[in-house]
C-alpha positions in Angstrom: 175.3 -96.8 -26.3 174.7 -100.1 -27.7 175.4 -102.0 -24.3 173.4 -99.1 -22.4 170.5 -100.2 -24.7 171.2 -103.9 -24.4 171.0 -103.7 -20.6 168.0 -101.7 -20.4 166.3 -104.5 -22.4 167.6 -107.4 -20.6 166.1 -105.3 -16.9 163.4 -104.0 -18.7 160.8 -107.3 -18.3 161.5 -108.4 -15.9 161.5 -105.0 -14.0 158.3 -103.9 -15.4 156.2 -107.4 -14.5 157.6 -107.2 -10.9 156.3 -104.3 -10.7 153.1 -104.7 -12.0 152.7 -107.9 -9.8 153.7 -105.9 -6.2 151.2 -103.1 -7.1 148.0 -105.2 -8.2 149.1 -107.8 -4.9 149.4 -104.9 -2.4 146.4 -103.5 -4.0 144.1 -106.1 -4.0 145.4 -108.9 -1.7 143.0 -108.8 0.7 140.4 -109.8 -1.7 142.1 -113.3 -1.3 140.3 -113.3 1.7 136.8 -112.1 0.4 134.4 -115.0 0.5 131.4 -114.5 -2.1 129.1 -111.8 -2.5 125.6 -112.8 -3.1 125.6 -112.1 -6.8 128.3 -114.5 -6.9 127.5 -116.9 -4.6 123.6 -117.6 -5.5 123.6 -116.4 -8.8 126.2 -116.9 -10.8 128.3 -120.0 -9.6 125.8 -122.1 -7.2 122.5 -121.5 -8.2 123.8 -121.6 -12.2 124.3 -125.2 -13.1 126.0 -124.6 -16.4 129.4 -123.7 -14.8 129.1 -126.9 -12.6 132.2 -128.5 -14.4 132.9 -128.5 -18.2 130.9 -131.6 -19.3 129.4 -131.6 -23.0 126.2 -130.6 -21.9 127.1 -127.7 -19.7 129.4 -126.3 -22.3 126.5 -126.1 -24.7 124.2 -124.3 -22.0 127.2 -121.7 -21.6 127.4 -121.6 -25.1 124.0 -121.5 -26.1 121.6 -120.1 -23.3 121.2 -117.0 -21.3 120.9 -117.0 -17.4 119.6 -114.6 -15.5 118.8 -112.1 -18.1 122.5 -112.0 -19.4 124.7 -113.9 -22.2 128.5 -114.1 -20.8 129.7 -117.5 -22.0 133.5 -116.5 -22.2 133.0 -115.5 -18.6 130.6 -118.7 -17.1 133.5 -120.4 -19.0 136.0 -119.7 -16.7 133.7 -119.9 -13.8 132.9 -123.5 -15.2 136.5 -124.2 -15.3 137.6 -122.7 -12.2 134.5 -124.8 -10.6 135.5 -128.0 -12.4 139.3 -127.8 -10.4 138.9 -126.5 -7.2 135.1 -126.1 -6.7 133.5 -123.8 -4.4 136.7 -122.1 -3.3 136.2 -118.4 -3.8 140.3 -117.6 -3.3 140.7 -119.0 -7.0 138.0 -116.9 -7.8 139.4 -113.7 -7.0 143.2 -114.8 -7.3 142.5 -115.2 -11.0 140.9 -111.7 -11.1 144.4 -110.8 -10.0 146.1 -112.8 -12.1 144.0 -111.2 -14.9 144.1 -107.7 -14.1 147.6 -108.5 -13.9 148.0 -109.5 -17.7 145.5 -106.5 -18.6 148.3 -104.1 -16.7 151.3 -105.6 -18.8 148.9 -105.3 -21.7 149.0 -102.0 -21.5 152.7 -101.3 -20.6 153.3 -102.9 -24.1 150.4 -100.4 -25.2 152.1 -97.1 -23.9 155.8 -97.9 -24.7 154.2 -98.7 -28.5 152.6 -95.3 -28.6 155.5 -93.1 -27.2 158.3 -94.4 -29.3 155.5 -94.2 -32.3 155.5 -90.5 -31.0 159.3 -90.4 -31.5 160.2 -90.2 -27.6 163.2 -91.7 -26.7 164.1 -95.8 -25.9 164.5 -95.0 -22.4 161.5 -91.7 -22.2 159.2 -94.3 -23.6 160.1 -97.1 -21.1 159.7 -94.8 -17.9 156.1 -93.3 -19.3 154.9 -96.8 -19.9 155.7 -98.3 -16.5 154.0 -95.2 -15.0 150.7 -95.7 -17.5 150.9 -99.6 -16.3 151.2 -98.4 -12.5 148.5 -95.9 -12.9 146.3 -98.6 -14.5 147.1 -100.9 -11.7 146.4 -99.0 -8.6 143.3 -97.0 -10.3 140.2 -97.2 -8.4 138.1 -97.5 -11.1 139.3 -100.9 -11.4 138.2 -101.7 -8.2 134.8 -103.9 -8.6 136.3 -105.6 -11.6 139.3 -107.1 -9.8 137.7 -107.4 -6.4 134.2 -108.8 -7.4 133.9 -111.8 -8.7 130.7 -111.0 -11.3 132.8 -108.3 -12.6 135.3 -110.8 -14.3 133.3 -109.7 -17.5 134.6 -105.9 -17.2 138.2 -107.8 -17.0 137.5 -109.9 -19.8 136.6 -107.5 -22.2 139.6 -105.1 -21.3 142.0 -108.4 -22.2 140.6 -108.8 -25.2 140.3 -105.2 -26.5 144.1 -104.5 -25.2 145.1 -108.0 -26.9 143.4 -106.9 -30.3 145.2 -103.6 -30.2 148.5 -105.4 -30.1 147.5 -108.0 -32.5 146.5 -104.9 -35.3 149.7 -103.2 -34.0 151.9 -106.4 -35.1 149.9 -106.7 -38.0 150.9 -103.1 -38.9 154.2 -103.2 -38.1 154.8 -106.3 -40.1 152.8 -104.7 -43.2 155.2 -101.9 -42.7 158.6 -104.4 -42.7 156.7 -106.4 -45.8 156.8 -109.7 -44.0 154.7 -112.1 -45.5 153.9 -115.7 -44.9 154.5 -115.5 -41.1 151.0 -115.4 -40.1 150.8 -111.8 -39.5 150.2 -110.4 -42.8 
C-alpha cells in the first residue's frame, strides 16, 4: 500500500498539470491568433499611456488614477509590463491569459483534492474528483471572455487571488491544527 501511494504521488503532478495544460491549449489556442478587440486595442493598452512601459511615473498613474471610469491597477500592471517587453504584440496578451487560467485551473485541483480528503474520501477518490473539478473548470464556457478577451484579465485576476487566499487560510489552518509555530504560517 505504501509504494501504491508513493507512486500515485510521484504521477500525480505531473499528470494533473499536463492535463490541465492540453485542455486550456486545445480550448483556447486559437485565441493565439486573436489580434485586439477594440476595448483592448484603443482603450485599454494604446490609447492608455500608463501601461506604456513601467517607468516611475506610469507606475504612479496605475497606482493612483482611474481611466476610463474604472480602477484595475493590478491588471494595467501586467498590461504595463507585458507592453514594456514585447509591445504591441497581442499573442503575449492572450498567451498569458492562458498561462493564467492555467494556474487558476491547478488552483483549484489543489482546492478540490483539499475538500474531498477533508470529507474523508479516499487518497486515490479524492485525486480522481479533483482532476475532474480542474477539467470541468478548464473547459467551462463560462470562462470563455475571461481567457479569450484580453479586458477580461480582471475576471482572471481576481479568481487567482481568491483561489490563492483559500489555500493560504487552508495552510494556515492546517498548520494551526499540527501546532507549528514560527514558520511563517501561524
Amino acid at each position: 500500500m505504501a509504494v501504491e501511494t508513493k507512486l500515485i504521488r510521484l504521477v500525480e503532478y505531473p499528470l494533473i498539470v499536463s492535463m490541465v495544460l492540453l485542455l486550456v491549449y486545445l480550448c483556447y489556442s486559437d485565441t493565439l491568433g486573436y489580434g485586439f478587440l477594440y476595448w483592448d486595442t484603443r482603450v485599454y493598452i494604446k490609447l492608455n499611456e500608463c501601461v506604456h512601459g513601467l517607468s516611475s511615473s506610469n507606475l504612479w498613474c496605475i497606482f493612483s488614477k482611474t481611466y476610463y471610469a474604472n480602477w484595475h491597477p493590478l491588471t494595467s500592471f501586467f498590461y504595463a509590463v507585458e507592453y514594456e517587453f514585447f509591445g504591441e504584440n497581442p499573442k503575449i496578451y492572450h498567451f498569458n491569459n492562458l498561462l493564467l487560467h492555467s494556474i487558476n485551473c491547478l488552483l483549484i485541483y489543489f482546492l478540490a483534492k483539499k475538500i474531498f480528503i477533508y470529507r474523508s474520501i479516499s487518497s486515490r477518490q479524492a485525486i480522481v474528483g479533483a482532476m475532474l473539478a480542474a477539467a470541468l473548470f478548464a473547459v467551462h464556457p463560462q470562462h470563455t471572455e475571461s481567457v479569450a478577451w484580453i479586458a477580461e484579465r480582471k475576471g482572471l485576476l481576481a479568481h487567482f487571488f481568491s483561489c490563492f487566499q483559500f489555500c493560504v487560510t487552508y495552510l494556515m489552518r492546517l498548520a494551526k491544527v499540527l501546532g507549528l509555530k514560527g514558520n511563517g504560517l501561524s
